[in-house]
N, C-alpha and C positions, 0 to 999 in steps of 0.2 A: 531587226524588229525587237523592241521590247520586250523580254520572254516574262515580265511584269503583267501585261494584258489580260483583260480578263476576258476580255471578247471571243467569241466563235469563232469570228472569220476573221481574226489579226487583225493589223493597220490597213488601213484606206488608200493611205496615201494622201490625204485633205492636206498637211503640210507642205507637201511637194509642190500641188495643185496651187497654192496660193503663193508660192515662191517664182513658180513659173508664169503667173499672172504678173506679177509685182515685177519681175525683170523684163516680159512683154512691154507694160507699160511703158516704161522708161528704156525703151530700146536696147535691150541686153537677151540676152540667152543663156538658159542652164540646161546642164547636161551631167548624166550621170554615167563613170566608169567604173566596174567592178569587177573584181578578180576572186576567183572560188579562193577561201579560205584565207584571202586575207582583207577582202572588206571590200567598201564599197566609198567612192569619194565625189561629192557634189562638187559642180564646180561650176560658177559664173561668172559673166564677163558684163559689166554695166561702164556708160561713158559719164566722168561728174566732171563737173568746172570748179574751180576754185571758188569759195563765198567770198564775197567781197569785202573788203577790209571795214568797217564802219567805227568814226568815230562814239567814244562813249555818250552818252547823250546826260544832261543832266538831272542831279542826284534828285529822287522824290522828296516832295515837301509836304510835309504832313499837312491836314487840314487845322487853319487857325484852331479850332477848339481844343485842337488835341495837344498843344502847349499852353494854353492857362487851366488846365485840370491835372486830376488822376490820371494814369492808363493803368490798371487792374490787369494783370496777364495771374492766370489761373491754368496751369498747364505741370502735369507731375512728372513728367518726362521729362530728364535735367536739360538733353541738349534742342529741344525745340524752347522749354524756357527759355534757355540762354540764349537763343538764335531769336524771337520773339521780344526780348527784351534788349536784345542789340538794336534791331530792326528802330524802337522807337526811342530809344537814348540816345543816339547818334544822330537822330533827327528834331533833336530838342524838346526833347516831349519827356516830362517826368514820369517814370517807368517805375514800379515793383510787383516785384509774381511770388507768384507764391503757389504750392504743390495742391493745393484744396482748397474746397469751400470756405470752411473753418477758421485754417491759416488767412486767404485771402479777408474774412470779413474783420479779424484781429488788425492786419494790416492798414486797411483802408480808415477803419478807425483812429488806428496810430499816427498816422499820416495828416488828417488833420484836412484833406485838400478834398475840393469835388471832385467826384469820378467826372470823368468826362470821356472813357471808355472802357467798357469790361470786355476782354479777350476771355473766353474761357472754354477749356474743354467740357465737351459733352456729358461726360458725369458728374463733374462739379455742379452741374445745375438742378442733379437729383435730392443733393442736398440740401433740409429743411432750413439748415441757418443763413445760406446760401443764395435759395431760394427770396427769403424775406432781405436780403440784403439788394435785389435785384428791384424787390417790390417796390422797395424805398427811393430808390433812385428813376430819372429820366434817362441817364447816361444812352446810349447805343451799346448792343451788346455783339459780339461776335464770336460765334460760336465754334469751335475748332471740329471736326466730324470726320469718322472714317469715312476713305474714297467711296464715291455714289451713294452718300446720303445727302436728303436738303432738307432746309428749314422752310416754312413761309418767309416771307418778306417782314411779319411785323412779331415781335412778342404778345404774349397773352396782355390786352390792354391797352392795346396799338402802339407799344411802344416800341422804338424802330430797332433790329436786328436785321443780321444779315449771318451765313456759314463760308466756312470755306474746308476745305478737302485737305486730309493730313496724307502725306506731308508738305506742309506749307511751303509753298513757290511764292518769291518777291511779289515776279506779275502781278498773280490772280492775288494777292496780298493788297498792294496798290490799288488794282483796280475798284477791289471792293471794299476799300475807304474810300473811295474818291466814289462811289457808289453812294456809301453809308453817309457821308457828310456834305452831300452835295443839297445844297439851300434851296435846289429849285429842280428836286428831281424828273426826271422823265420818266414816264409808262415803261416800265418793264415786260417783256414776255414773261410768261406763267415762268415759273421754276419747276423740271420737275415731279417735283412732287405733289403741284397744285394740277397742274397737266393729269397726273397721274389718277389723282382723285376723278376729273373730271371725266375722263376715258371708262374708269372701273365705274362710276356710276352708270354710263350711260349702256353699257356693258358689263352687267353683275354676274359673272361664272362662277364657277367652281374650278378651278385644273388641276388636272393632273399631269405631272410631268413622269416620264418614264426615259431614263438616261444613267447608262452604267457609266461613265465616266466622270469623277468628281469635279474637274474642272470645265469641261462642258455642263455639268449640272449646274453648279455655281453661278455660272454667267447666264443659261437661261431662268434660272430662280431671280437671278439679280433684274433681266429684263421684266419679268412679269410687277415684279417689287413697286417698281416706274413707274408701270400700268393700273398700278394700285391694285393687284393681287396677290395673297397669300397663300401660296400653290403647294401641295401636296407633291412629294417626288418620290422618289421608286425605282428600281435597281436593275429592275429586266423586266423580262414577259410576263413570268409570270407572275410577280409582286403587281403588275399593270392590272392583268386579269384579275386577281384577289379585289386590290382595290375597287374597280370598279363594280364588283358583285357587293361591297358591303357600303359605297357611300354612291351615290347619284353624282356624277360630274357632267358639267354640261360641253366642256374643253379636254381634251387627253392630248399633249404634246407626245409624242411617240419617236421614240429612237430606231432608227433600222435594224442595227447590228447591237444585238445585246447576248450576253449569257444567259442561260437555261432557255430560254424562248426569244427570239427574234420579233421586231417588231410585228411584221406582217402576220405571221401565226398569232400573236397576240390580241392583233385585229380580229382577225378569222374568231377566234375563240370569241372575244366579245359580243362581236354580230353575232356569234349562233346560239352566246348563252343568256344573253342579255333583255330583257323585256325590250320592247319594240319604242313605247312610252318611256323608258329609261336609256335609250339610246345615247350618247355621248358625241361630238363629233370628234372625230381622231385627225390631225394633222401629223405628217409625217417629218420627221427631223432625219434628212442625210448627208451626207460629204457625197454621194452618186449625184452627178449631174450630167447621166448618159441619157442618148435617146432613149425612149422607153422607160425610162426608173421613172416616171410617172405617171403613166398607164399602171406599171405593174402595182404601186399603189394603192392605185385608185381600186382595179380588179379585185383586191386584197380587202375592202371595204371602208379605204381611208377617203376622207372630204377633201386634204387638203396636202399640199407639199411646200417644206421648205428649206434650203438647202442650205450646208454648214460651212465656213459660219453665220453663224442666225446676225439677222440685223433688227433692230427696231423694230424700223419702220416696215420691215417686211412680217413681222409678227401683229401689229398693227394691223394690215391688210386684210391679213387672213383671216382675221377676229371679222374686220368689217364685212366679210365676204360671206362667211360663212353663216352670222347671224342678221336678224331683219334690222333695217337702217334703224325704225324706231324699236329697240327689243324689247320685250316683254319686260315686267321686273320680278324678279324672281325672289323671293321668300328668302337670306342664308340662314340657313341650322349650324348652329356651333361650330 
């Protein structure tokens, strides 16, 4: 075990758990042997077939517009510039990038040629000169963005954009040009991010998340984000408790196993300290998925359980379950 942990009760075991799912699956077995004092060694046994040999298919062809214009790559990072500006020189397309807004708008002037598309990363576009140089043009814009962020579908103005996820994969590259410059687009599903709005409107909370582990915190912060919440989080029990005695949450995501105070106690505390009117519902987050860890829960004074790792669409559920199909709308305070 990790003597790093900051937890009460060590590891769970959840790693193991889903390793031994995952070789289930695919008809395999793991098994663990260990010997005092000198460790302990997983070991499984899975059946694969060879992938089968496929020839190369042929090379993508930019869309006509994007060889009689610009292509503006605005990217400060040397080797995704270079990798970006490979991608559309080699496919005929006049290409220069440049590390900034600044840079890029000296460029495009110099150059002399219509934009016919602006690639650029997400802060470049914070920039004033930047900014006005986007206003100017109709071009298509594509926006570069750290993993699990979206844009809408159109720019301020309706003018068409589209993101994609660093770091840049050919595919998802391709696809969403042939996306961006397709003449007779099709209906899209929501991105998202527009999803996300619509879910957190129709369900306006407050949450709080209570989870001592930085990388389970991360991912479910990241999950609520989607849903279009910006959720308060907290490190154990009793930071859970604190919290909800000084702000009104109407959602507490609650961890089982934490330092200083355990979830369950946390619960308990809340129900006994809590106005009845300022109630919270509590969902329970665990890697236990024995008989009974959800009685014991529940006993404990939590609404809800959900077990790690968190999914979506099971965080989704529980929102819908918990509160009235048409919810109330609730007032947010800062």
């Amino acid at each position: 075990m990790d003597s790093s942990t900051t937890r009460k009760y060590g590891g769970t075991g959840l790693g193991l758990a889903i390793c031994q799912r995952l070789c289930a699956l695919i008809g395999g077995e793991i098994r663990a042997e260990s010997n005092v004092g000198r460790g302990t060694a997983i070991i499984f046994s899975i059946e694969t077939v060879a992938a089968p040999a496929t020839p190369a298919g042929a090379p993508y062809q930019l869309p006509t517009a994007l060889r009689s214009g610009l292509v503006l790559v605005v990217e400060p990072h040397p080797v995704t510039q270079r990798r970006l500006h490979t991608f559309f020189a080699s496919r005929g397309a006049t290409c220069l990038a440049a590390v900034d807004g600044e840079s890029a708008v000296a460029i495009a002037a110099k150059s002399g040629m219509p934009l016919a598309l602006v690639v650029a990363d997400r802060l470049a576009n914070e920039t004033e000169i930047f900014r006005g140089l986007l206003d100017r043009t109709d071009a298509p814009r594509l926006f570069l963005l750290p993993f699990g962020q979206n844009l809408p579908g159109q720019a301020p103005g309706g003018k068409p954009a589209a993101s994609i996820a660093k770091p840049v994969k050919t595919a998802a590259l391709t696809q969403t040009l042939s996306a961006l410059f397709s003449s007779a687009p099709a209906a899209t599903p929501a991105t998202p991010a527009a999803a996300a709005g619509l879910f957190a409107e129709s369900y306006p909370l407050r949450v709080l998340l209570a989870e001592d582990n930085m990388v389970n915190q991360k991912v479910a912060l990241r999950f609520l984000e989607r849903l279009g919440y910006r959720a308060d989080a907290v490190a154990n029990g009793l930071e859970a408790v604190a919290a909800v005695e000084q702000r009104t949450y109407e959602l507490v995501l609650m961890d089982l196993q934490m330092p200083e105070m355990d979830g369950l106690e946390a619960t308990r505390q809340i129900r006994q300290r809590i106005a009845k009117e300022k109630q919270p519902r509590i969902v329970a987050l665990t890697a236990n998925a024995l008989v009974g860890d959800r009685e014991l829960c529940l006993s404990a004074g939590m609404d809800d359980y959900i077990t790690k790792p968190m999914k979506l669409n099971e965080l989704e559920n529980s929102i819908r379950r918990l509160f009235p199909k048409e919810p109330k709308q609730i007032e947010l305070i800062g």
